[in-house]
C-alpha positions in Angstrom: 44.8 265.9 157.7 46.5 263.2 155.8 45.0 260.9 153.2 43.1 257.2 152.8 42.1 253.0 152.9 38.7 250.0 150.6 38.1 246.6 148.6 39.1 244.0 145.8 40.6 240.9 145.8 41.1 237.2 144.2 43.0 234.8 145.8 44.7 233.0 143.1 46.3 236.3 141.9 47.6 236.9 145.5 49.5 233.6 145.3 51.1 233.8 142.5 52.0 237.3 143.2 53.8 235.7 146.1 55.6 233.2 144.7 56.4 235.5 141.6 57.9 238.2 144.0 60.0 235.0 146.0 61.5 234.2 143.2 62.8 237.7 142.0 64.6 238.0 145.8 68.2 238.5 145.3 70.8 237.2 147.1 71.3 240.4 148.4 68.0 240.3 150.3 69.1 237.0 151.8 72.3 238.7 153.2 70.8 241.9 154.4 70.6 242.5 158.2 67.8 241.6 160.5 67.5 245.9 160.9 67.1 246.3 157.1 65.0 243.2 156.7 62.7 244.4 159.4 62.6 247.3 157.8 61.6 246.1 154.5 58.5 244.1 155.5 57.4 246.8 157.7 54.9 249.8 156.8 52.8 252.4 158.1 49.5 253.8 157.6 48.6 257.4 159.1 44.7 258.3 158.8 41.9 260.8 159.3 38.9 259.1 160.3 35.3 259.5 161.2 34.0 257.0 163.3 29.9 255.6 162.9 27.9 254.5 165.8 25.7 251.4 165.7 23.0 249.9 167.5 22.5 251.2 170.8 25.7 253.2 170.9 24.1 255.3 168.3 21.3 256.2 170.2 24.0 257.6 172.7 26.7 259.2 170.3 26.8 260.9 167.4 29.7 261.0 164.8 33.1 261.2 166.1 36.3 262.6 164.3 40.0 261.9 164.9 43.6 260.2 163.3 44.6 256.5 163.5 47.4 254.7 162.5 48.2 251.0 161.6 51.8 249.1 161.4 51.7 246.0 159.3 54.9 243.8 159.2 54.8 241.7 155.9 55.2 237.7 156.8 56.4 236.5 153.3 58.7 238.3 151.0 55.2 239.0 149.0 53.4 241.1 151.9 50.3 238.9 151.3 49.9 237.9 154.7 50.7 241.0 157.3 50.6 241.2 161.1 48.4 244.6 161.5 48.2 246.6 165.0 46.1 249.6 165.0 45.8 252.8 167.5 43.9 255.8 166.8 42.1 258.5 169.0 38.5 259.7 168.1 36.7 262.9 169.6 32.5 261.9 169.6 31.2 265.4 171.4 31.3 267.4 174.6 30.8 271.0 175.6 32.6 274.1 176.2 31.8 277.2 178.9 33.4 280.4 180.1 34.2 281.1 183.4 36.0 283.0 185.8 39.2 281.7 187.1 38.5 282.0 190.4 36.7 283.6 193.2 39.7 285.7 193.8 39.8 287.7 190.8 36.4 287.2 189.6 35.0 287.6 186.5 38.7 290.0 185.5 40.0 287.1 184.4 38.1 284.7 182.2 39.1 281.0 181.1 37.5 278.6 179.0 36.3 275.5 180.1 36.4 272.6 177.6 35.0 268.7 178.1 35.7 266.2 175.4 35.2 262.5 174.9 37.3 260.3 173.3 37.5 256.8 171.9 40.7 255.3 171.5 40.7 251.6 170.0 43.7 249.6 169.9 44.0 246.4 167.8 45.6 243.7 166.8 45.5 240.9 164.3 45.9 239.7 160.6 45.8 241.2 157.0 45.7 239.7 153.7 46.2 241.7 150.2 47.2 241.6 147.1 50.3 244.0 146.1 50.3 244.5 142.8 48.5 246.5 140.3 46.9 250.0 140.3 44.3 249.2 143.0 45.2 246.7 146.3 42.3 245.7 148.0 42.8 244.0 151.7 41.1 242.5 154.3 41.7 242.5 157.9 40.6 240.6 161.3 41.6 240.7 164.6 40.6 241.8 168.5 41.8 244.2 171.1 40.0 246.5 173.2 38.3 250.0 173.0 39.0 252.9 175.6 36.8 255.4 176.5 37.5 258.7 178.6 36.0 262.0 178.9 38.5 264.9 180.0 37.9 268.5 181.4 40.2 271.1 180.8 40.9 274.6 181.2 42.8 277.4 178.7 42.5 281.2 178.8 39.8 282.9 176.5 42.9 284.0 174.2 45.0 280.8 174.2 45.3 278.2 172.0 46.9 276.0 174.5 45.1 274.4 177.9 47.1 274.6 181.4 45.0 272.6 183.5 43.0 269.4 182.6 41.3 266.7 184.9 39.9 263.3 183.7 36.6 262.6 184.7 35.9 258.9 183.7 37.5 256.2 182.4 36.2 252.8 181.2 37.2 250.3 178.4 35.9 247.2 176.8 36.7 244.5 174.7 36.5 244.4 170.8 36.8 242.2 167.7 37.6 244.2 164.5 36.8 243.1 161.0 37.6 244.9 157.8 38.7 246.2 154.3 40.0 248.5 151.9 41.9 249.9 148.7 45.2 250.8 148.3 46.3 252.7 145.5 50.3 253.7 144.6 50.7 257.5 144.0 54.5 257.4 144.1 57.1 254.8 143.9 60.8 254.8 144.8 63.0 253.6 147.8 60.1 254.9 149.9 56.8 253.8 148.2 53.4 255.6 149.0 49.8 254.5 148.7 46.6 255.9 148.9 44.6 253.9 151.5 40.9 254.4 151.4 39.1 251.4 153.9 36.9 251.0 156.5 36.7 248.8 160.0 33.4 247.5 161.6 34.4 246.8 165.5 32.1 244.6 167.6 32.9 246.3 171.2 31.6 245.3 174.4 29.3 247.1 176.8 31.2 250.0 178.8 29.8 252.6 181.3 30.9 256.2 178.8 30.1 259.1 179.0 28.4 261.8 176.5 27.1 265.0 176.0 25.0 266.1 179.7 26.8 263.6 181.6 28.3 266.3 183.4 26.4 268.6 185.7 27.9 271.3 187.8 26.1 271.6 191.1 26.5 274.4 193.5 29.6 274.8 195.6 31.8 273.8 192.4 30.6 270.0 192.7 30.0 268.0 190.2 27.5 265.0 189.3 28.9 262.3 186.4 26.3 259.8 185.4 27.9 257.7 183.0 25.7 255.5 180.5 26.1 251.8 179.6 25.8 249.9 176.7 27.6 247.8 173.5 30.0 250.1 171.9 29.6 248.8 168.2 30.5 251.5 165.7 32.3 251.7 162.0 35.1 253.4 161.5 35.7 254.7 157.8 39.2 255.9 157.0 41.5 258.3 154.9 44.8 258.2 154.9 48.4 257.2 153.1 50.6 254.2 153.9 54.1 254.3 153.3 56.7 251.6 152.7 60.4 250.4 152.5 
């Protein structure tokens, strides 16, 4: 999908790298607007990720696969001290039937019937790194909560595209986020981007989810959901690029 985010740091260097990049400010940085200032301290990381299961969530769900992104708005004119926000959407199993459309036209016409369940964490908290040389390592903190939902849907046998979907559960829980990675410059010019290799270990709550058997179709077209419960701890390794002004 896109490209990556993992370690290095000392925090004298990230000092003086601040102070160092204060004092090379011009005075037209000073007089720029607030839009292009905003602009300036603000960047954007877009990831593929695989997300790790731990503890008791593992026993439940296996690996899951998805995309993520991060905002970070720089706080001093170094960007060694960021405000980061995360969101990203992860896919950890489900299963997939064919069926007629109806009773109506039987089996003539078939569909597909697909259940998926997702995790989708969103964060928020604080980064430090250091923003020079060939490789940036950072660190990040911060809380927010993780949402779980598991959604049916419905697309013909020869479609790419569903027209018909129904959620089936819903649940979230709170989480506390702690992590790290590498950034690495691959091209540099009014937009800069960086390779950004890291990884996140999120301490989430317990939650009622659902997984793979959760689901049974009963007779009649009923169905029964049994949802499981437990901490939702998990790792969440990432790949991606993140550019900047």
């Amino acid at each position: 999908m896109y490209v990556s985010s993992i370690f290095r740091a000392a925090l004298l260097s990230l000092v003086v790298g601040a102070s160092a990049s204060a004092q090379s400010a011009t005075p037209a940085d000073s007089s720029s607007s607030p839009l292009s200032d905003f602009l300036r301290r603000s960047s954007v990381s877009i990831s593929a990720v695989q997300s790790r299961p731990q503890g008791a969530f593992a026993e439940r769900v296996g690996l899951g696969y998805g995309a993520s992104g991060a905002y970070l708005f720089r706080l001093d004119d170094a960007g060694v001290l960021s405000l980061r926000a995360d969101v990203g959407i992860m896919t950890y199993g489900g299963d997939s039937r064919r069926s007629m459309l109806s009773e109506a036209v039987g089996n003539r016409v078939q569909v597909r019937v697909e259940t998926s369940n997702y995790i989708v964490p969103v964060l928020f908290g604080v980064q430090l790194a250091r923003q020079d040389g060939m490789v940036r390592p950072y660190a990040n903190v911060g809380g927010g909560w993780q949402a779980f939902f598991t959604e049916s849907s419905v697309r013909g046998t020869g479609d790419l595209y569903e027209f018909a979907s129904t959620t089936n559960h819903s649940a979230w829980a709170p989480a506390w986020v702690a992590g790290g990675g590498l950034a690495m410059p691959v091209y540099s010019g009014k937009t800069s981007v960086q390779l950004d290799l890291g990884a996140q270990y999120v301490a989430g709550g317990r939650a009622r989810y659902l997984t793979t058997g959760s689901i049974v179709d009963l007779p009649g077209g009923a169905i029964r959901v049994t949802p499981v419960e437990s901490a939702t701890h998990l790792v969440v390794v990432r790949v991606g690029a993140r550019i900047t002004r």
